[in-house]
C-alpha positions as CSV (number, residue, x, y, z in Angstrom):
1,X,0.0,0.0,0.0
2,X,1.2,3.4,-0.9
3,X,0.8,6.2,2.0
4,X,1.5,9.6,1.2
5,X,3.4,11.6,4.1
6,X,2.0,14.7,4.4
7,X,5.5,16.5,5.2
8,X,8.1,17.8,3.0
9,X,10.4,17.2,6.4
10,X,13.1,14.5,5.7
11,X,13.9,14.2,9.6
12,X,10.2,13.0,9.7
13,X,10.4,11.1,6.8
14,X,13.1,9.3,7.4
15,X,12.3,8.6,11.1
16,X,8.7,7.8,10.0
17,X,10.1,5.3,7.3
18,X,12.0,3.3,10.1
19,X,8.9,3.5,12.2
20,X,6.6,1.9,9.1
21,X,9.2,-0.6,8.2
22,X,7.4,-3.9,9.9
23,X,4.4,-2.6,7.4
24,X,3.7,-3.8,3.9
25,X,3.6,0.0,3.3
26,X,5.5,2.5,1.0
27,X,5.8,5.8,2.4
28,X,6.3,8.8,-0.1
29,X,6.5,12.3,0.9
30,X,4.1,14.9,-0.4
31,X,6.5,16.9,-2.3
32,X,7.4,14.1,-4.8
33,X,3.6,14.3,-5.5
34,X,3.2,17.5,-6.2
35,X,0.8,18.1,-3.1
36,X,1.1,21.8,-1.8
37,X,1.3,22.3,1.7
38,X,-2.1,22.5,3.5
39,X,-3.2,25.5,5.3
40,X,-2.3,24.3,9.3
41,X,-4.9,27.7,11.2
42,X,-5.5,25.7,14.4
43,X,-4.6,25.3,17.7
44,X,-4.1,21.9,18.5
45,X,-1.7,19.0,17.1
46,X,-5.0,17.3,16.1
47,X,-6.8,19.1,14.2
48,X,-3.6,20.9,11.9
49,X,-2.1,16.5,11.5
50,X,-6.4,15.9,10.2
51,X,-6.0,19.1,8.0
52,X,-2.5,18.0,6.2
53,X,-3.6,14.4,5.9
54,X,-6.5,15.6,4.2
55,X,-4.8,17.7,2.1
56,X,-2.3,15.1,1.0
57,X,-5.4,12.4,-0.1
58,X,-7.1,15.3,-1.8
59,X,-4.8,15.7,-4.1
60,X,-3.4,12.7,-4.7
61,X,-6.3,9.4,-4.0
62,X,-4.2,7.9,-1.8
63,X,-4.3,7.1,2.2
64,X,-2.4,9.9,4.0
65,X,-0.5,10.1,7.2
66,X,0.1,13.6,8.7
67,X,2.2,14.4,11.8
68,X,2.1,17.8,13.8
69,X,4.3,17.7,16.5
70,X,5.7,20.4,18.8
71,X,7.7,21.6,21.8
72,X,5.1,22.1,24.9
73,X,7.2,24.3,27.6
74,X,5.8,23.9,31.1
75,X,7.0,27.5,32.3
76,X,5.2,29.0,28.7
77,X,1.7,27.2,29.3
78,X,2.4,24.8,27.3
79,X,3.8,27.2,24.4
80,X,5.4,27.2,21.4
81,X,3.2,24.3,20.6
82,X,1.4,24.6,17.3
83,X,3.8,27.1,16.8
84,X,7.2,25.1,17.5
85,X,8.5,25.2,13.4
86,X,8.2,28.9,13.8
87,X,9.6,29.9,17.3
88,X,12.3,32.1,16.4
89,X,10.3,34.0,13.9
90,X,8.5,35.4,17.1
91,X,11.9,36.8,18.1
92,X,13.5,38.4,15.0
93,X,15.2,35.2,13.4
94,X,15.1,33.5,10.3
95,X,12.7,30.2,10.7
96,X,14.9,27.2,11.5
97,X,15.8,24.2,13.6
98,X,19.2,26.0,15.2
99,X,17.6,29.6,15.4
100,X,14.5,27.5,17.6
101,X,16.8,26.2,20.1
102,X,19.1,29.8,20.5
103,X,15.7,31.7,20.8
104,X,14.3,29.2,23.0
105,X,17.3,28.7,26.0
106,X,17.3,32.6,25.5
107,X,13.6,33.3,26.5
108,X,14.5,30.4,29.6
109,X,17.4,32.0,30.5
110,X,16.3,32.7,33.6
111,X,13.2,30.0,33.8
112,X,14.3,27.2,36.8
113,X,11.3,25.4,36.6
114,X,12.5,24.0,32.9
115,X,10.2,20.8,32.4
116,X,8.8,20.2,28.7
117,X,7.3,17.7,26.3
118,X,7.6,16.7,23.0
119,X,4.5,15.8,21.5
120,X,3.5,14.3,18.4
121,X,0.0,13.6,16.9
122,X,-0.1,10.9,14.0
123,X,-3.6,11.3,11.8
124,X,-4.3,8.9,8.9
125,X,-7.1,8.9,6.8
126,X,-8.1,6.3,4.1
127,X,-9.7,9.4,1.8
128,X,-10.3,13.2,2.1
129,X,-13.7,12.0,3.7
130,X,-12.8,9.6,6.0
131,X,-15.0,9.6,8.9
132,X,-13.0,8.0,11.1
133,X,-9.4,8.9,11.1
134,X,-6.6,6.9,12.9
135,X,-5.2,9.3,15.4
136,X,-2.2,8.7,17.8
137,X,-0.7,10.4,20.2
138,X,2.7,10.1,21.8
139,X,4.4,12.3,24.2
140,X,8.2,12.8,25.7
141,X,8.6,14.4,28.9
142,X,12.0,15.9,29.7
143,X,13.5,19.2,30.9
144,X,15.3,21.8,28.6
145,X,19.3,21.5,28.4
146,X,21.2,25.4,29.8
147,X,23.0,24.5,26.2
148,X,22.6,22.2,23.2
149,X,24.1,18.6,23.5
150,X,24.6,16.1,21.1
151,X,24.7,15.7,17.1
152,X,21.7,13.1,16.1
153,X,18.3,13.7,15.1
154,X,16.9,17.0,14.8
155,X,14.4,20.1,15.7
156,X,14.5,20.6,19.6
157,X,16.5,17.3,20.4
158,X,19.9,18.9,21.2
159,X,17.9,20.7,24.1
160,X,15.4,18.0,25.4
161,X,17.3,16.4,28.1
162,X,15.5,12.6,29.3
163,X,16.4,12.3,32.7
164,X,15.5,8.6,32.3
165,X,18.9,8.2,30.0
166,X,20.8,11.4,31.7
167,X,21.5,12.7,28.2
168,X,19.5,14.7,25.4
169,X,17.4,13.1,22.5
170,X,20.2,14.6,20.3
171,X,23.1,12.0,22.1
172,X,21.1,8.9,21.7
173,X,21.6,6.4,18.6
174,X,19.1,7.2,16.7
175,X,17.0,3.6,17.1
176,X,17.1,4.4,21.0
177,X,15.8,7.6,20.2
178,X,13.2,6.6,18.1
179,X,12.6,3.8,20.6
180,X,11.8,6.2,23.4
181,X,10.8,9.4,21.6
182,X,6.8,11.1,21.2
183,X,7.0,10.5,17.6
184,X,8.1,6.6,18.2
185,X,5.4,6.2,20.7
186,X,2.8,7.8,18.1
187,X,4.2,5.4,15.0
188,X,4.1,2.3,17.1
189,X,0.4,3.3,18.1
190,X,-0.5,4.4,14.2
191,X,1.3,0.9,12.8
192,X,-1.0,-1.1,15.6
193,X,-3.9,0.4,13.9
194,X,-3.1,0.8,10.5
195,X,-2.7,-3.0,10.7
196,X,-5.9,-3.9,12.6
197,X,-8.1,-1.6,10.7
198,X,-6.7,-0.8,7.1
199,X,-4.8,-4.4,6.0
């Protein structure tokens, strides 16, 4: 079965892609389809991952997986959240993952209560339609690093230190990351269903 990834992201992509592997399933990203990027105006994971799955079996016929994930700070509310990809916008620099994690240690600077999760929120749907999308939810609590640690992975992980391991997502091998992280827990979930309910 082909599954369109509703993401141009290759750091999802290819963590997704590991994540599917134990499915019959080939996972192509939206881009090599020509699918434009859906309009994501909410305020939850939810409803933005229903909105680019949608968007991604509109235009092309095929099932579609979306993923909208984000950094939830303790000390901001719960903040950036929906608007994690775009944090250092809010603050005068260019979008991007290395601009995200200066901006963010500088607005905690002097924030001691430092506990965060990462959360991602799987949707599939089988058609635009669908009335009952597959929706999983995984979530990483951890506290954010004084400095960035570690070279693996990607977004936020050089900061999001797991006390469980004593190190950041960004020092783990990557298949204990994706073992332990929100977006693992939410593919293991998705791959459960996809195979109960769609195979």
């Amino acid at each position: 079965m082909k599954l369109v990834l509703a993401s141009n992201n290759q750091g999802k992509l290819a963590e997704l892609q590991a994540m599917f592997a134990g499915l019959d399933v080939q996972l192509v990203r939206q881009g090599e389809l020509g699918v434009p990027e859906a309009e994501e105006p909410y305020r939850t994971f939810v409803e933005n991952a229903l909105a680019k799955a949608r968007n991604a079996a509109q235009h092309t016929g095929l099932p579609a997986v979306a993923d909208d994930a984000g950094l939830c700070v303790d000390a901001f509310g719960g903040l950036p959240g929906v608007d994690t990809a775009f944090y250092a916008t809010q603050f005068g620099y260019p979008k991007g993952d290395d601009n995200n994690v200066k901006a963010l240690l500088e607005q905690m600077r002097d924030v001691t209560q430092r506990r965060a999760a990462l959360v991602s929120t799987l949707v599939a749907v089988r058609t635009p339609q669908d009335p009952e999308p597959l929706i999983a939810v995984g979530r990483a609590v951890g506290e954010i690093a004084r400095a960035p640690v570690g070279t693996q992975g990607f977004g936020f992980d050089p900061v999001m230190f797991i006390p469980a391991f004593g190190k950041t997502f960004a020092e783990l091998p990557p298949e204990v990351k994706n073992a332990n992280s929100h977006r693992g827990q939410a593919a293991r979930q998705m791959v459960q269903m996809i195979r109960e309910r769609w195979l």
